[in-house]
LOKE-254737 format. One line per 3 residues: number of its first residue (from 1); for each residue x, y, z of C-alpha. Coordinates in nm, 4 decimals. Layout:
BEGIN
NUM	X,Y,Z ~ ...
This chain:
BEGIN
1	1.3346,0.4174,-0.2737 ~ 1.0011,0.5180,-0.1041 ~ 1.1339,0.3757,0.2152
4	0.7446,0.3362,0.4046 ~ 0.5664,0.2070,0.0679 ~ 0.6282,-0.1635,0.1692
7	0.5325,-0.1357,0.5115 ~ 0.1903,0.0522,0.4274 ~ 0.0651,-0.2218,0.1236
10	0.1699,-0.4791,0.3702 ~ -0.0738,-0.3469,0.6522 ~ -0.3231,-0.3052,0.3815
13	-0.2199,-0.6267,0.2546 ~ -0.2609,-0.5712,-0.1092 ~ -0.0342,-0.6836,-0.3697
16	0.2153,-0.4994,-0.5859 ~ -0.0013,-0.5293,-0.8657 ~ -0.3308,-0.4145,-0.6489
19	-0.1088,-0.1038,-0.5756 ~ 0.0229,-0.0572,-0.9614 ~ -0.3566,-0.0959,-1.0756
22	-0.4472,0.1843,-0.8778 ~ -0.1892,0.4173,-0.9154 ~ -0.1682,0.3179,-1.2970
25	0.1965,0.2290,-1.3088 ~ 0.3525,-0.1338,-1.3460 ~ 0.3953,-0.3833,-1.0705
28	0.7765,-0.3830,-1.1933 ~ 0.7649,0.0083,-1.0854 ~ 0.5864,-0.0742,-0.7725
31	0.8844,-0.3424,-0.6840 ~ 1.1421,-0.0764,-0.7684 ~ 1.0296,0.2201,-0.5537
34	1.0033,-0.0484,-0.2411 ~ 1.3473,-0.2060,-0.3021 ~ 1.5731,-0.0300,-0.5519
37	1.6886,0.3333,-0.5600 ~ 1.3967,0.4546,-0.8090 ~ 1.1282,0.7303,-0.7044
40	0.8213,0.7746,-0.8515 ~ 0.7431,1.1263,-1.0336 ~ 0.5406,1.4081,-0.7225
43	0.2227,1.2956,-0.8796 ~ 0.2709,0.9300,-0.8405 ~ 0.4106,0.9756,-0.4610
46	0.0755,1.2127,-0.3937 ~ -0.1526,0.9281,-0.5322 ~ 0.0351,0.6591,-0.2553
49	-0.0108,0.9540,0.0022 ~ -0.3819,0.9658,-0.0482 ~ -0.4537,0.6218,-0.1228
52	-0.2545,0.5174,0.2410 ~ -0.4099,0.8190,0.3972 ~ -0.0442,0.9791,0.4963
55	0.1632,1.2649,0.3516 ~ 0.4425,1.2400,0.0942 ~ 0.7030,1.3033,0.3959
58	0.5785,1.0082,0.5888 ~ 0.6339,0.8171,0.2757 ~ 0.9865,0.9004,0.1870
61	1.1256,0.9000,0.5166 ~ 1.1295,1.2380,0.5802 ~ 0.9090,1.2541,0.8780
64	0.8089,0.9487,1.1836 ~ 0.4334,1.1573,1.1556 ~ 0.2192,0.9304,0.9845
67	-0.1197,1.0752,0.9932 ~ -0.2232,1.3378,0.7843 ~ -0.2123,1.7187,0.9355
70	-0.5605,1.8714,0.9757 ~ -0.6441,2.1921,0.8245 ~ -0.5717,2.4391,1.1266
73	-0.7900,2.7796,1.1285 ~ -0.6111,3.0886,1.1337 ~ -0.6693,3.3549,1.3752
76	-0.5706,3.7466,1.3729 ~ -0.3840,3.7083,1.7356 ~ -0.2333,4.0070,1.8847
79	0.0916,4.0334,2.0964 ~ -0.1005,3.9885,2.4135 ~ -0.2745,3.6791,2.2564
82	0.0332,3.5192,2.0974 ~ 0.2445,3.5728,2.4658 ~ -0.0103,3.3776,2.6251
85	-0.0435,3.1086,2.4160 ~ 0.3268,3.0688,2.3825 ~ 0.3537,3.0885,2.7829
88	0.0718,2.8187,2.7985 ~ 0.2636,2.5953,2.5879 ~ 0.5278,2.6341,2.8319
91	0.3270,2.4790,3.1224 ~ 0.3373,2.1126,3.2899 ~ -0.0028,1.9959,3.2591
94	-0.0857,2.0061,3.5937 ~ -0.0328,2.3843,3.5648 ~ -0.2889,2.3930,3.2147
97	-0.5417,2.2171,3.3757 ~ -0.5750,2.4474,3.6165 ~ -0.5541,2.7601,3.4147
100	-0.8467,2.5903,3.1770 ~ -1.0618,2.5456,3.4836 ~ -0.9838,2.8665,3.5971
103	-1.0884,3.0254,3.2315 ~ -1.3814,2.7853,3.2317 ~ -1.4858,2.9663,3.5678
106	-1.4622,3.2965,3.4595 ~ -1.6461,3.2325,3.1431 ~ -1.9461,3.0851,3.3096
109	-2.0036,3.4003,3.5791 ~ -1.9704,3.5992,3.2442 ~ -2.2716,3.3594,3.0810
């Protein structure tokens, strides 16, 4: 069972045959992966996913996150780097608002 499928068509409010249609499956398959113990093949479950703008996880239960994670860039940190962003995370934030201003301060003597 895709156990958020029903939920998300509802708040769309389309049909199960809308959703077959556009996944190219029967409304009989639809019905199943809402109420009965069937899954739909990866491809299938990554067409929902895009179509409901959410990942495969939200959709099978295996995650509360609905959105869709962003892209994050990677950057070549060093140990200094890494230390202080893990200490950062660390902070109430009271405590990272006033490192950011303090930052902010620094960078604008600098510019």
């Amino acid at each position: 069972m895709v156990k958020n499928l029903k939920m998300l068509r509802a708040r769309k409010r389309i049909s199960q045959q809308q959703l077959a249609d556009m996944l190219g499956v029967s409304q009989q398959s639809v019905n199943k992966y809402e109420n009965h113990d069937v899954e739909p093949d990866i491809d299938t479950l990554i067409k929902m996913a895009d179509f409901f703008n959410t990942s495969v996880d939200f959709l099978i239960g295996h995650t509360d996150i609905e959105h869709v994670f962003e892209t994050v860039n990677k950057y070549d940190l060093n140990v200094h780097e890494v230390a202080l962003i893990e200490n950062f995370r660390e902070l109430d934030e009271a405590e990272k608002k006033l490192l950011y201003d303090i930052a902010r301060t620094f960078y604008s003597y600098k510019h």
